[in-house]
Each structure stands twice: as structure tokens, then as C-alpha cells.
C-alpha positions in Angstrom: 23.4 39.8 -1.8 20.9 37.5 -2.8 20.9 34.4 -0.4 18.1 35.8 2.8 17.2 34.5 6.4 14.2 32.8 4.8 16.7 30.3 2.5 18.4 29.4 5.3 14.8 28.5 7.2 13.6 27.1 3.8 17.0 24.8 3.8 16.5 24.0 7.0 13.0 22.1 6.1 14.5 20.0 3.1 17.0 19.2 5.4 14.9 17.6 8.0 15.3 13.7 8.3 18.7 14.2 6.0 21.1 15.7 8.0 22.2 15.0 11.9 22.3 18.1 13.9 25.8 17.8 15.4 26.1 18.4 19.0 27.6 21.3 20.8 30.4 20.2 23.3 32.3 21.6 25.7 36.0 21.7 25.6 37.1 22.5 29.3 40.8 22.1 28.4 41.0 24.6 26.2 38.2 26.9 27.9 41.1 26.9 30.9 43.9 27.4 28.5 42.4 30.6 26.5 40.5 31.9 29.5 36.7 31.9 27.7 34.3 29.2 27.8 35.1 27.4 24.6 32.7 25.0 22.7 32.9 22.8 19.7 29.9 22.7 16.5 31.2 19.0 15.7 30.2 19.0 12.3 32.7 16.6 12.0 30.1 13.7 12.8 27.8 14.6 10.4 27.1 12.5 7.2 29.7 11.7 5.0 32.4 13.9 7.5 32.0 16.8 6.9 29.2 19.7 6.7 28.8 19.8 2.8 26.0 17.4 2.6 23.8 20.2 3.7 24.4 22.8 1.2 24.4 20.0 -1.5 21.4 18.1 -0.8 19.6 21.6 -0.7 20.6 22.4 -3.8 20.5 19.0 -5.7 17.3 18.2 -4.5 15.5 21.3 -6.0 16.5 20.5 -9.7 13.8 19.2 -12.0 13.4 16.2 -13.4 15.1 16.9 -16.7 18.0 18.0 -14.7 18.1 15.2 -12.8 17.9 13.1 -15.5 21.1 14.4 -16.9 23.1 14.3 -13.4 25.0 16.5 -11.6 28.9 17.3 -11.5 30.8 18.9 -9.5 34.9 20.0 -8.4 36.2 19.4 -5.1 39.1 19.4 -2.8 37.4 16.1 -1.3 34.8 17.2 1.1 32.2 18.6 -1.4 32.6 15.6 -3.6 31.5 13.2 -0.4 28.9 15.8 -0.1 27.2 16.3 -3.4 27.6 11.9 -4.2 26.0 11.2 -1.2 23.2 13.9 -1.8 23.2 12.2 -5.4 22.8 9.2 -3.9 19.8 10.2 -1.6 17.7 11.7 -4.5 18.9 8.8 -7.0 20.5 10.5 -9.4 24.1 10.2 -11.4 27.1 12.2 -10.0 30.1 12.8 -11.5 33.1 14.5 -9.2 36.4 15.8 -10.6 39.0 16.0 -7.5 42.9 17.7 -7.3 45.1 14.8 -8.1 46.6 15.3 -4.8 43.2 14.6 -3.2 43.8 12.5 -0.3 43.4 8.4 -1.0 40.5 8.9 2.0 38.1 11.3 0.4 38.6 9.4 -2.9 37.6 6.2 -2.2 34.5 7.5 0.5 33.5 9.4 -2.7 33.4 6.0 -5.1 31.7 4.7 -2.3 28.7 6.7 -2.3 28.7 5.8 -6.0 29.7 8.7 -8.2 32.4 8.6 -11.1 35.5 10.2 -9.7 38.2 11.6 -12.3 41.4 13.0 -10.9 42.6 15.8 -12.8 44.6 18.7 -11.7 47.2 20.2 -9.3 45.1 22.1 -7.2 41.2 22.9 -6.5 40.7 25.8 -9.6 42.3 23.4 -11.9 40.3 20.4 -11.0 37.0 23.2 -11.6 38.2 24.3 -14.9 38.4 20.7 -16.2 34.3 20.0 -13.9 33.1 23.0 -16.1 34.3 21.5 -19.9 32.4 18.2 -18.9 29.4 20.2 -17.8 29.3 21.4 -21.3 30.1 18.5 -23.0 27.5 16.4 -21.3 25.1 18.7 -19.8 25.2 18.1 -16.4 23.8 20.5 -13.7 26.8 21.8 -12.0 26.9 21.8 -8.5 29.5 24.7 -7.1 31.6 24.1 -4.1 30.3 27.4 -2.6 29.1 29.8 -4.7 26.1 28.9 -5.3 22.9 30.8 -3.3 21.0 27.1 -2.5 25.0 25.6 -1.1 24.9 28.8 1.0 21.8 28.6 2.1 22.3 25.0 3.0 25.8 25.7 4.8 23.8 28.2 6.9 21.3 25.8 8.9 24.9 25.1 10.9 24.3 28.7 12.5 20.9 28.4 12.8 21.5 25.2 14.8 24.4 27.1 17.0 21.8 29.6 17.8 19.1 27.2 18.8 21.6 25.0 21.1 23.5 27.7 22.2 22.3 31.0 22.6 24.9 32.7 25.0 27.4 32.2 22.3 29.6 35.8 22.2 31.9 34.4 19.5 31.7 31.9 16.4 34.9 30.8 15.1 34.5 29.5 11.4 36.9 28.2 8.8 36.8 29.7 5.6 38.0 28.6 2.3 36.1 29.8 -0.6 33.3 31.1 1.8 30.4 29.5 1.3 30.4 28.1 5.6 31.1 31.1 6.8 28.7 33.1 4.4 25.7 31.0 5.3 26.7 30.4 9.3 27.8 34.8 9.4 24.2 35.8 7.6 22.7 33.1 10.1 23.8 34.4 13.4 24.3 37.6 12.8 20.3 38.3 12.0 19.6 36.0 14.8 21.9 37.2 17.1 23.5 40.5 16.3 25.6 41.3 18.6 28.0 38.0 18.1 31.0 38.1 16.9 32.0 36.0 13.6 35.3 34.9 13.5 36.9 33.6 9.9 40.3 31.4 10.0 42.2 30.9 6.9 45.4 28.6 6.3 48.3 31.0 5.8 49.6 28.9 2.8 46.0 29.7 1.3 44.7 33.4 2.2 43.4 35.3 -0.2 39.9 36.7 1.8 41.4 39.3 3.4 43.3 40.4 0.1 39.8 40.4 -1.7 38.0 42.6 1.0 41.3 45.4 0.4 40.4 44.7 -3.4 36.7 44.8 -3.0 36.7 42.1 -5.4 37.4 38.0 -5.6 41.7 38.2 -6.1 43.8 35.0 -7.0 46.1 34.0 -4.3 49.3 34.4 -6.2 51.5 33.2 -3.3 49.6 29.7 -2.7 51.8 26.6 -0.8 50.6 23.8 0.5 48.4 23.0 3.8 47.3 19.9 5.2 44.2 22.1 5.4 43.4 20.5 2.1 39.7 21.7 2.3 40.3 25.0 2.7 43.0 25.1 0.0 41.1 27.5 -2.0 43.1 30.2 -4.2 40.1 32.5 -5.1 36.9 33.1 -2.6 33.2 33.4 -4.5 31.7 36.3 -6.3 28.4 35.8 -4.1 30.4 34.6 -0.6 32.5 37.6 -0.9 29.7 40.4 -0.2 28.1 38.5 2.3 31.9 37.5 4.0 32.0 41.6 3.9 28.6 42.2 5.6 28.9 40.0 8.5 32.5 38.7 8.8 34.1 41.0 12.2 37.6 39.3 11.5 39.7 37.2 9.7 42.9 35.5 10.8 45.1 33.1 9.5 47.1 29.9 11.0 50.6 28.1 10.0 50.7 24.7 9.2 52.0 23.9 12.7 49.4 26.2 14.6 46.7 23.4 12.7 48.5 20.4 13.4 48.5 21.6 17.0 44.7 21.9 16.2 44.0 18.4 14.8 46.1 17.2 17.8 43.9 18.4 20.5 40.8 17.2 19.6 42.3 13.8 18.7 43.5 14.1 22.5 41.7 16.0 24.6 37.8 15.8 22.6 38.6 12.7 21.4 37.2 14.1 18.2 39.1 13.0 14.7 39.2 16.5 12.8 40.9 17.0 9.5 43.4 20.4 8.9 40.4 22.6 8.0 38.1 21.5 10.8 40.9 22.1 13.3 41.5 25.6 11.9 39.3 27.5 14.4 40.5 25.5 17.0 44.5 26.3 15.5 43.5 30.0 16.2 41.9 29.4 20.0 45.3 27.6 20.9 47.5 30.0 19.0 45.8 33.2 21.1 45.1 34.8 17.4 41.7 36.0 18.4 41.1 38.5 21.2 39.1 37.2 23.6 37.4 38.6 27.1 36.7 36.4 30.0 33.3 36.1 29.7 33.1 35.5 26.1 30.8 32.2 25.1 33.3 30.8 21.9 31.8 28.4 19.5 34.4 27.1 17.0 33.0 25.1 14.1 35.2 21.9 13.5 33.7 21.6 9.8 34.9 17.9 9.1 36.4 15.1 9.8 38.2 13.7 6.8 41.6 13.2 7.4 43.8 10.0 5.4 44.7 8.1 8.3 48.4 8.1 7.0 48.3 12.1 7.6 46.3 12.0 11.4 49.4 9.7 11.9 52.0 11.9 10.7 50.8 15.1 12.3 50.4 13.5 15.6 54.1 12.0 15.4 55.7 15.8 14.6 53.1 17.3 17.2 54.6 14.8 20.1 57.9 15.5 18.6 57.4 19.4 19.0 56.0 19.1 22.3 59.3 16.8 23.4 56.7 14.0 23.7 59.2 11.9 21.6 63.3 12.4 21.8 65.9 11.3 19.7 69.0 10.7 21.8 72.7 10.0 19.8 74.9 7.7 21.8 78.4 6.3 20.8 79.3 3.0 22.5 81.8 0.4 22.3 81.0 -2.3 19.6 80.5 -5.4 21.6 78.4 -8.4 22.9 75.6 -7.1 25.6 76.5 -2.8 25.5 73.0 -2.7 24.0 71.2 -4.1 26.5 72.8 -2.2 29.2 72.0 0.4 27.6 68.1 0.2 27.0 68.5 -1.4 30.6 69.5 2.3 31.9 67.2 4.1 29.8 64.1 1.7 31.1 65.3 2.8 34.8 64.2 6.3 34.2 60.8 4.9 33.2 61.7 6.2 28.8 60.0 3.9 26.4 62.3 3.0 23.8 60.1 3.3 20.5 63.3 2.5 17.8 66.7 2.0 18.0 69.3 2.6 15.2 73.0 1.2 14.2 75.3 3.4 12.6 78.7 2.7 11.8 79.6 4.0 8.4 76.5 6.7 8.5 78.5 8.3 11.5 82.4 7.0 10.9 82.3 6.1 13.6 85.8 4.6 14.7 87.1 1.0 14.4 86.1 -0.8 17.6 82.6 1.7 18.4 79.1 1.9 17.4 76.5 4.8 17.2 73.1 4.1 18.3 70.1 6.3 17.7 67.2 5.7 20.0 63.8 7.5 19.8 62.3 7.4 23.4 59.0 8.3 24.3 58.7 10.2 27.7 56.6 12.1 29.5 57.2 15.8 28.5 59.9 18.0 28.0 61.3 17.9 31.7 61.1 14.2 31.9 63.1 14.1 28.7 66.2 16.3 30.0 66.0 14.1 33.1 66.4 11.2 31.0 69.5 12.4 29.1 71.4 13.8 32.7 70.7 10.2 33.9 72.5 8.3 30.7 75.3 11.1 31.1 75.6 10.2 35.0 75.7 6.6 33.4 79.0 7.2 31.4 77.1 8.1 28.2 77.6 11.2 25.7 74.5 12.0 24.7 73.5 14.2 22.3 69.6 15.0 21.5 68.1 16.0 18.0 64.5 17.4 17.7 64.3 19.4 20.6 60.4 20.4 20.6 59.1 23.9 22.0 55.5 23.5 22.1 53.4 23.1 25.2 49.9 21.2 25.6 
């Protein structure tokens, strides 16, 4: 291990005046729910979204001049290349940042925007890495690694150094982890600071190959790897110098389904009013889901990493979490085709206070016979009870109603 306590401090001064030390908050909604005082690192408001601007300004800053002469590259999933630009940008140097074709439109354009040459190439994070390190070679840039790198760690770890300082009577961190370079530098943080705190790591199931490469004692290649909309912790193989330190001072590692994280990015978006992209919400995916044993007087500190979710997505995960949660309904209804059964319709449904969101016409979708019409209706309601109510009502009304989507999730 060759990143120390003092790198973290010494990251911690370069930092000053570059950074914003993100606040601590209290979540009493979910502190009630899980039964342990619960708070949030919101990294998530720190420059450029997300917490990568620390470990890349530490380590971009440090090059010489003849190195920053030539510029910098880099490979990213889309938070790292916000990062490392807009550490580029601050020293006024040249960056140039290969992302994942899939890369959300988001972290793409915020990335052209802090003025580095973006090339898409790739169908996932290693590939988009193997093409960075051919251009490094080619032109001689100074490549700037996601997470393995000792001055990224380093960097990453002034978020535990500020967790200690704020919050001292924290019993539990709760950290993301994708290749390992957050929970590397937070874990060797606390755990000299405070020793006796537990360090939590939270993969995406789709994307888990830590706990594979601790069995292994070695970094392993997820060979079973599907897609998350925990894009920036869609990482296939962890770092030769995160692994060791992931092994020292990581207690546990547990993972989260798609679902658990949209549940995630859901409540902050409602109840912290906090906009968290799929691998910030991981920790707080593992709080709601109950995957990490907690006692009644334990202090929890989850680390929402960033922020940088494509609007398109927040908007799609928060439709399907409603949906689940029987926030929205779709209701099938066959009526007689004619003048004004429509209206009498939305008329009933507006009696038991339902919002109609969309309504639907299907005739030859259905077959439905000569002389009737099927309507599709997607009601918003109150919760799951106020949504059965609504469907006894239409059925005391005359209607047959049959209901699609029928959500099992609780908030």
C-alpha cells in the first residue's frame, strides 16, 4: 500500500479554495424507517457533480511543466471526465477524455463544456480505457486514471477526512464502490482517524466484481457484467492499488438491484430533495433495502457520490418507482362506443379524487366488439389503498375494470 494518512492531509491543502466541502444532512425519513440515525455526505453538490474533481485536481496539478505542456487524457464512465476537464481547466492545461459510447448525453456535453475534446468510443468503461491508453502513446499525454492512481486516491480521501471533521459520532460509513478509488481513499481516512467505524462498500449487482477479487486475492474481470443505471460504478475490474487498501479497511461489501437504486434515486429526489444519479443513490439503495445490519444507536453516514443523472433517466426511474409503489395505475375499461361515455367516465373517476394522467382508445388493439370501445386510463392516486378504492368505486359504477402494473413497493 502506498497511498498514507499524510497524502490525504497533503491533498487536502491543494485542495483548499478548489473544492466545496459538501454538507452533512440529516435524513429523518429514512433514520425512522431503518431505525439508526442516518445522514447524507452530499457530494452530489460539489463541482462539476460529482466527487472526482478532488482526486483529479490533486493529481493534475502536481505534473510539471513539460507534462502539462503536453496535456492530460483520461477514460471515463462520465463523472471522471467532468472531473479531470474541469481540473484541466483550473490549471489551464489541454484535456482530452475518451467516454463509453453509451455515456449519458448529460455527462457529455458538461464535459465539452469545461472544454476538453471528448471522443466516444467503446461499449463499456475498459474498452473506452484501452482506446485512452493508445492515444497516450501516440501523443504523449499524461494519463490521468479513474482510480488507480495513488494522488486520485489521495484526493478521493479528503471526503473522509471531511466526514470525520463534521461528524464525529459517525458508527457507520456507507460508500459506493466501483473501481475503488472513493472507498480506498474515504476507508484509509476514517479508519486511522476513527478506528472503530465501520466502512460499508455498495456495488450494483449487474457490476460486482470486489468481492470476487478479495476471494481471488487479486483484481478479477466481472465476466457476468449487465447493465445498471449505476453508470458510474459500471466498472468490470477494481484497481491493483484500491484492491489492497479495499482489503485493509473495507468491513463489508454488499450489492443492490437495479430496482433497490432506483428506489434510492427516488428518495432523495423526494424526501432530501437531493438530485442523485444511480451510483450516488447506491448507499442509500442498501439503507432502504435493509442490506446492512444496523444497531439502534449506530450514527450512519452514506456518501451520495454525485449527482449526474440525464434528465430523461431521473424521469424514467421516477415514473417506474411511482408505478411500483401503486403511485400511478393503469385501469382497462370496455365501454359502449358512443357520444359522451367518456366523459362520464373520467367524471366517475374524478369523484374519487384519481387524476387522470392519459387516456387510451383501443378498438382493433383489443377486438374489441362492433358497437364497444376499450379505454386505457393511467390515474395517478394516492397510494396503493387509494388505488383499489378507486377501482371498487368504477365497479360499483357499472364498470369492469381490470388493472395492469400492480406495484409492491412501499415509501
Amino acid at each position: 500500500m502506498t497511498v498514507k494518512l499524510s497524502d490525504i492531509q497533503d491533498a487536502r491543502i491543494i485542495l483548499q479554495n478548489i473544492i466545496v466541502q459538501t454538507p452533512i444532512l440529516a435524513d429523518n425519513k429514512l433514520s425512522d424507517r431503518i431505525g439508526a440515525k442516518t445522514y447524507f455526505k452530499a457530494e452530489c453538490l460539489q463541482r462539476g457533480g460529482s466527487f472526482k474533481i478532488r482526486g483529479g485536481y490533486n493529481k493534475i496539478s502536481r505534473l510539471s511543466k513539460e507534462e502539462k505542456q503536453r496535456g492530460v487524457i483520461a477514460a471515463s464512465a462520465g463523472n471522471h471526465a467532468q472531473g479531470v476537464a474541469l481540473a484541466a481547466k483550473l490549471v489551464g492545461i489541454k484535456s482530452t477524455i475518451v467516454l463509453p459510447e453509451y455515456a449519458p448525453l448529460t455527462k457529455v456535453m458538461a464535459t465539452k463544456n469545461y472544454g476538453a475534446d471528448v471522443i466516444l468510443k467503446g461499449g463499456s468503461f475498459d474498452e473506452a480505457v484501452a482506446y485512452s491508453r493508445e492515444l497516450q502513446q501516440e501523443h504523449g499525454y499524461t494519463y490521468v486514471h479513474a482510480f488507480d492512481d495513488d494522488h486520485v486516491i489521495a484526493g478521493q480521501g479528503t471526503i473522509g477526512w471531511e466526514i470525520v471533521d463534521d461528524f464525529p459520532e459517525a458508527t457507520v460509513v456507507v460508500v459506493p464502490i466501483g473501481g475503488g478509488g472513493i472507498i480506498s481513499g474515504i476507508s484509509l481516512a476514517v479508519k486511522n482517524l476513527l478506528p472503530k467505524v465501520r466502512v460499508i462498500g455498495v456495488q450494483a449487482e449487474n457490476v460486482s466484481p470486489v468481492t470476487k477479487s478479495l476471494k481471488e486475492g487479486k483484481p478479477v474481470e466481472e465476466t457476468n457484467y449487465k447493465p445498471t443505471i449505476a453508470d458510474g460504478i459500471a466498472v468490470k475490474r477494481p484497481g491493483e492499488k484500491t484492491l489492497p487498501i479495499i482489503k485493509e479497511y473495507v468491513d463489508e461489501i454488499v450489492t443492490v438491484t437495479e430496482e433497490e437504486i432506483a428506489q434510492g434515486i427516488y428518495h432523495c429526489v423526494q424526501n432530501s430533495h437531493l438530485v442523485v444519479e444511480g451510483a450516488g443513490a447506491a448507499g442509500v439503495a442498501a439503507l432502504l433495502a435493509e442490506k446492512i445490519k444496523l444497531k439502534a444507536n449506530d450514527k450512519v453516514c452514506a456518501v451520495l457520490c454525485g449527482g449526474n443523472i440525464d434528465a430523461n433517466l431521473l424521469t424514467r426511474v421516477l415514473d417506474q418507482v411511482l408505478v411500483h409503489q401503486g403511485r400511478y395505475i393503469m385501469l382497462k375499461l370496455l365501454v359502449p362506443d358512443r357520444p359522451g361515455n367518456l366523459s362520464t367516465l373520467t367524471a366517475r373517476v374524478a369523484e374519487t379524487g384519481a387524476n387522470v394522467m392519459e387516456v387510451y382508445h383501443r378498438r382493433a388493439m383489443w377486438l374489441a366488439p362492433l358497437g364497444g370501445v376499450g379505454i386505457e386510463m393511467l390515474l395517478e392516486v394516492r397510494d396503493g389503498a387509494h388505488g383499489k378504492e378507486v377501482e371498487k368505486y368504477l365497479e360499483k359504477c357499472g364498470y369492469h375494470v381490470e388493472r395492469e402494473g400492480v406495484g409492491n413497493w412501499e415509501e
